[in-house]
N, C-alpha and C positions, 0 to 999 in steps of 0.2 A: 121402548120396544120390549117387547115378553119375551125373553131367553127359554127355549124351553129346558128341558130335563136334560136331553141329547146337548144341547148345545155348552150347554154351562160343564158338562161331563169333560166335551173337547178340548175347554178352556185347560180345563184341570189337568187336563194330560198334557198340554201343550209348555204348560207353566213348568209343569216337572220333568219335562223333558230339557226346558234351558236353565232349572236348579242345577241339572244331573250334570249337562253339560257344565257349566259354569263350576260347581265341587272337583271335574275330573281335571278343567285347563288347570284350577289354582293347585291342583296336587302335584304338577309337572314342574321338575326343574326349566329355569332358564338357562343356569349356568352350571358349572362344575365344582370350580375354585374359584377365588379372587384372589389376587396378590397388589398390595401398592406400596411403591419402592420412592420415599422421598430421598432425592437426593440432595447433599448439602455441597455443592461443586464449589473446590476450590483455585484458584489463581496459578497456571502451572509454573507462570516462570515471575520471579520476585528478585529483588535486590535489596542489598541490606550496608546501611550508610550510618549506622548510630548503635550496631549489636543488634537491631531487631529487620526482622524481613517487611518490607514495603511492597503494597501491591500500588495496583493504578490507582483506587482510589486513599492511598496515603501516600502524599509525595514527599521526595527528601527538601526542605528547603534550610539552610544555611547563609550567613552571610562572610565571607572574609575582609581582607583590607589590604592591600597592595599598592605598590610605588610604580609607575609607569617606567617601560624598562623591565622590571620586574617577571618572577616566573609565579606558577604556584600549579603545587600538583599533589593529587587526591588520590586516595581509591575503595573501591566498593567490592561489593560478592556478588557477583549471577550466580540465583541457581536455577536447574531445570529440573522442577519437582514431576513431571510430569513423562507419561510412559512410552515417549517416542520421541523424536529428535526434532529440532524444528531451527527454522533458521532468522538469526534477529539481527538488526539494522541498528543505528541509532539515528536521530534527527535533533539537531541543533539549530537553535535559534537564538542570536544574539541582537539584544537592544541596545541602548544608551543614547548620553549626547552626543557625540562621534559618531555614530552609527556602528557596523561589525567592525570594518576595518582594522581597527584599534587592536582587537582578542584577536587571538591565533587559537585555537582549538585542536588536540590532537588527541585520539583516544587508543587506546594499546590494549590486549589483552594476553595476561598469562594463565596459561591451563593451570588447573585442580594440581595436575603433576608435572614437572621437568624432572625429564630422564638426562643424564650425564656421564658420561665414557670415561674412567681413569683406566691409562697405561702406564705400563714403565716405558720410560724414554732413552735413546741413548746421546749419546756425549751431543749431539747436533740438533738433541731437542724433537727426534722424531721417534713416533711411537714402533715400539720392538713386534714384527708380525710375530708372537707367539700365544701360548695359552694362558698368560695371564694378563687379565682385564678385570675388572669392576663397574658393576651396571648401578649406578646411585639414580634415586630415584626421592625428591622432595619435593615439600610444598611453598612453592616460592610466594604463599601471600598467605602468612596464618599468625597464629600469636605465640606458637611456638614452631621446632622447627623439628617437621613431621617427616622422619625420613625409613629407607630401605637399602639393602645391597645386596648384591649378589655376584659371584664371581671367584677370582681366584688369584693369590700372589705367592710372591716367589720362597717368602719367608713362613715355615709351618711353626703351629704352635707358638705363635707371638701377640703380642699384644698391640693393636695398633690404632690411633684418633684419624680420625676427619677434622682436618682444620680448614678452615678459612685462611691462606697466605696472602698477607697485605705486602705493595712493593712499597720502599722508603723512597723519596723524590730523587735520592741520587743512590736509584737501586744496587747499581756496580760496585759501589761503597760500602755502604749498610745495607747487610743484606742481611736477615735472620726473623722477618717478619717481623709488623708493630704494628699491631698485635695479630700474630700467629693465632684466629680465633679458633679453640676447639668448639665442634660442632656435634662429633659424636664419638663413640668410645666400643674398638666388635673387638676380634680375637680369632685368628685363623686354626684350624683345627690340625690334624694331623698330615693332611693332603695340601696344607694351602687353602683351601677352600672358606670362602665365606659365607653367611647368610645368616643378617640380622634384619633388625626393627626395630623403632625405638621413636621416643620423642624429646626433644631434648629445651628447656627451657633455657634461651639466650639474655635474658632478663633484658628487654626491650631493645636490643641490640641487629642491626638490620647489617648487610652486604651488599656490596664495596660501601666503606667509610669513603670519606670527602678527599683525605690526602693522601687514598690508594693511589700511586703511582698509573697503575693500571684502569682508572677510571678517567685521567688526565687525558688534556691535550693534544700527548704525543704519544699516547698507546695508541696502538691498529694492531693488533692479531691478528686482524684477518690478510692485510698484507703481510706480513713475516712468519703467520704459522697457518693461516688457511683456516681460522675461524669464523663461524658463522657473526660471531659477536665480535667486536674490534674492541669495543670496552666492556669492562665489569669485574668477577671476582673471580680470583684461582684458588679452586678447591682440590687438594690432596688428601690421599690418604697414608700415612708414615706411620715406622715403628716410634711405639709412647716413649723408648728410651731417647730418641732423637726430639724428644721435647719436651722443653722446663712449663709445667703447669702452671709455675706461678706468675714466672715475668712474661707469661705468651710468648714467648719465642721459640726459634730450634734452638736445640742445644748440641745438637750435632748434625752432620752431615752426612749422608748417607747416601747420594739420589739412588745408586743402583739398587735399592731396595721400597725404593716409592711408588705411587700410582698419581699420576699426574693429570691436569683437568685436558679436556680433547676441545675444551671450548671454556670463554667464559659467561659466568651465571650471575643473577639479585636474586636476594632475598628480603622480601618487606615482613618487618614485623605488623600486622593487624593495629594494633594497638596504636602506632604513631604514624604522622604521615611520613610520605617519600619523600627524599629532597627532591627540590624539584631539577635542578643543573645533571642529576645522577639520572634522573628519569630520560632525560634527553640525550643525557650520552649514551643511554646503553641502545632504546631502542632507536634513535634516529642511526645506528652505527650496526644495523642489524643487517647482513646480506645476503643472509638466508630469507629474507623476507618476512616482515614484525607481522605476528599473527595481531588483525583489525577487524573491523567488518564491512562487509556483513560477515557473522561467522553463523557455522552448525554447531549449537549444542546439542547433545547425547541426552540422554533419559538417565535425570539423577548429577548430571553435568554440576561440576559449579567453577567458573572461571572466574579470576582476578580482573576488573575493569581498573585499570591508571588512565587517570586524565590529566591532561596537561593544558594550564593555560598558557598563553605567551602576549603581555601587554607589550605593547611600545613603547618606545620610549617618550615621544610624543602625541602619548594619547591626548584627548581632551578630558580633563579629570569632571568626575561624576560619578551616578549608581550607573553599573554596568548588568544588566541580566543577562545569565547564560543558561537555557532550557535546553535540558536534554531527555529527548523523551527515549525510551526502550520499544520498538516496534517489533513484529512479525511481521518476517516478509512473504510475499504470497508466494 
């Protein structure tokens, strides 16, 4: 067909008109800015059973070796690395040739911190309503023994330890602590007044020892003084004249100048485990009620997990598997 002159003219203007267009869309922004944020998301809540932190996928796995009849007891770190509170379960699952029956399973947990009341007492052993008290404040599962105070006693300007006081089995008798363990070392100022901090290295030494009186049989606290805990360890705080550094003991007596525990406490060193018969005395003997779970961790939380097993005496002997997983509850 024969384009004429006009027509081919048309073409040309019509072609330059979607050049023009098509130059004017490509010169127009789409957008503004860009931004892209990879994030690297990590695990908020972990536990750590060998010095390093385990998520879900690195489990702890371990074997021990026990006599039926027998106890054994562990423990581990929760932490909650993450920026709000959340609340966790555990679930256990026990195999073997026996089947569960066999394992007793019990799990415990102690806060990041225990707080502890010292008074002075009088002659009847009950605390004095006045102004002097001390608020102690430690870490009952670390590898050293991570503590605080604050408060006030009767003696200004002295010098005075935190011991650890062990009873002898015929405490009535011998009585002078064995071993009177020192735990820390402040100095009241001019008002009485105290306020330290400090960390103190027990060189792999944990609270209550085995042949504390007070972790026995026939301690109850909480029947003859109203303790939350019936067994465990009596923590004071004394002037340093009233004790021989070297043989851990008192060396004198003094109580009307003491601060006396308002309950008893453990202390695990990290580094070793628990006994296990000490595990059971303290928290099965708890009447304030053994903080378990499910519990709330806090943001930044890190709680002490003690496990406790408890074989039969007539188990059926074999490999026993005990899983325990760490859940979120909803």
């Amino acid at each position: 067909m024969k384009r004429t002159r006009k027509s081919i003219k048309l073409l040309m203007v019509a072609a330059t008109i979607i050049i023009a267009a098509t130059l004017v869309s490509a010169g127009l922004l789409t957008y503004f800015g860009k931004m892209t944020v990879t994030a690297d998301v990590k695990q908020s809540v972990v536990w750590d059973g060998d010095g390093a932190w385990h998520g879900w996928d690195d489990p702890l796995n371990w074997e021990i070796d026990v006599m039926g009849g027998c106890q054994y007891a562990g423990k581990t770190k929760i932490w909650n690395r993450g920026c709000v509170e959340g609340e966790l379960d555990l679930l256990v699952d026990i195999t073997g040739p026996g089947g569960p029956a066999g394992v007793t399973v019990n799990n415990w947990i102690l806060p990041g911190d225990l707080t502890l009341i010292l008074e002075n007492k009088d002659g009847a052993w009950d605390p004095i309503n006045d102004e002097y008290i001390i608020e102690l404040t430690y870490n009952p599962c670390c590898p050293d023994f991570v503590w605080s105070m604050e408060g006030k006693v009767n003696q200004v300007s002295t010098d005075y330890v935190l011991i650890y006081y062990a009873d002898q089995p015929d405490r009535f008798v011998t009585w002078g602590g064995a071993p009177a363990m020192a735990l820390a070392y402040v100095s009241s100022d001019i008002n009485g007044d105290i306020s330290a901090s400090g960390t103190t290295d027990l060189l792999d030494q944990s609270f209550p020892i085995e042949d504390d009186w007070n972790i026995g049989p026939d301690a109850d606290y909480h029947t003859s003084d109203g303790y939350c805990h019936a067994k465990g360890a009596k923590i004071w705080l004394i002037p340093v004249v009233d004790f021989n550094g070297c043989g851990n003991v008192l060396a004198g007596w003094t109580p009307a100048n003491y601060m006396f525990e308002t309950d008893l406490v453990v202390y695990f060193d990290c580094n070793i485990l628990p006994v296990s018969w000490i595990v059971e005395a303290y928290f099965l003997n708890d009447w304030c009620g053994p903080i378990t779970f499910p519990y709330t961790i806090g943001p930044d939380e890190q709680i002490c997990l003690i496990y406790h097993y408890d074989f039969d005496w007539a188990i059926q002997p074999g490999l026993y598997t005990i899983q325990t997983k760490l859940v979120p509850t909803p």
